[in-house]
N, C-alpha and C positions, 0 to 999 in steps of 0.2 A: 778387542772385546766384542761379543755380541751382546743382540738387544734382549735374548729370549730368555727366561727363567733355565739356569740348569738345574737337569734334575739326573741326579746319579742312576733311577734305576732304569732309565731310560737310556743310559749309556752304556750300562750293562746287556741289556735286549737292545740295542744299536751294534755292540760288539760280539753278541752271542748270533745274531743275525748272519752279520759280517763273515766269522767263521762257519756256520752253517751252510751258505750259499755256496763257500768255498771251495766246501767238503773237508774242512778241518779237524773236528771234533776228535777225529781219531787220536789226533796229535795233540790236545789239549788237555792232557792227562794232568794230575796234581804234580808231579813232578817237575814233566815238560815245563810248566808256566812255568814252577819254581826257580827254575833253573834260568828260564828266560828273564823271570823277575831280578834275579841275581847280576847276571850279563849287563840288563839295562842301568843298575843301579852303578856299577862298576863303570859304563860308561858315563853316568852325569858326575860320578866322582873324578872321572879322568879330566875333565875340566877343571875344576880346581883344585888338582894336584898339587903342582907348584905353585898357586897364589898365596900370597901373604894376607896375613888375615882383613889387611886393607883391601886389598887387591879382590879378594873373593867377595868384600862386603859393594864392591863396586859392579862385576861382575853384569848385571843387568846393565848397566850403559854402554856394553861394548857391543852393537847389532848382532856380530858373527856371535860373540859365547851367546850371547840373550835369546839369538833361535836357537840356537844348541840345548840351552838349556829349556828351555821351553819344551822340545821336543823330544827330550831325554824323560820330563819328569811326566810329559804324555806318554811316552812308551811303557814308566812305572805305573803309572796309573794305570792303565790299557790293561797291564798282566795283572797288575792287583785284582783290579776288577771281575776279571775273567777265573783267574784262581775264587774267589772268594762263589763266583757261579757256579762252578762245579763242586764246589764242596760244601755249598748252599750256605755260604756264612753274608749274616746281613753286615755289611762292614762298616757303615755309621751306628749299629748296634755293638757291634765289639768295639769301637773305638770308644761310644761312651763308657762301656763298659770299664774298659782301660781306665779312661780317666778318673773315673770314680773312685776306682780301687788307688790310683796313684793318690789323689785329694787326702784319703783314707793312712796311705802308707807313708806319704812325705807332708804330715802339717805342716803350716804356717807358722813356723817358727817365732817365738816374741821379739827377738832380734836379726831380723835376716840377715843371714854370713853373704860374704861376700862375694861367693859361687855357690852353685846346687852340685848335686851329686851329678857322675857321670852315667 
């Protein structure tokens, strides 16, 4: 962990930078990410493929999967990010957004069952 405050949209203009100097932009089309978004997600899922659901919930103890994943769910991040720059969505605005609507759509039930929806 580092010491400094993160701040998301400084990670965004850190990765919009990134690509820029690279000469990327061409290639960071809404699709492009998508598709990248997709590929990365597919890999942190290849990880706990075959884990048992003890197994997956252990997962972060084991050094080799714990950089893997680490580094998997930076690569999702990284496209998130960049997807949501180019098609200019503020993405801790749509996530509240989401969750508010969710709050709204699945109340707090009097008796909580003993799973949620999928």
């Amino acid at each position: 962990m580092t010491d400094h405050p993160r701040d998301l949209a400084a990670l965004q203009r850190r990765l919009a930078e990134f690509a820029a100097v690279r000469h990327w932009q061409p290639y960071h089309t809404p699709k492009n990410l998508v598709t990248a978004l997709s590929v990365e997600a597919s890999e942190l899922l290849e990880i706990f493929q075959w884990l048992t659901p003890e197994e997956s919930a252990r997962v972060m103890a084991d050094p080799d999967r714990a950089h893997r994943v680490r580094d998997e769910v930076a690569d999702v991040l990284a496209y998130l990010l960049q997807l949501c720059e180019v098609l200019g969505v503020d993405p801790l605005a749509a996530l509240e957004a989401k969750v508010d609507r969710n709050e709204r759509r699945f109340p707090v039930p009097p008796n909580p069952p003993d799973s949620h929806p999928e």
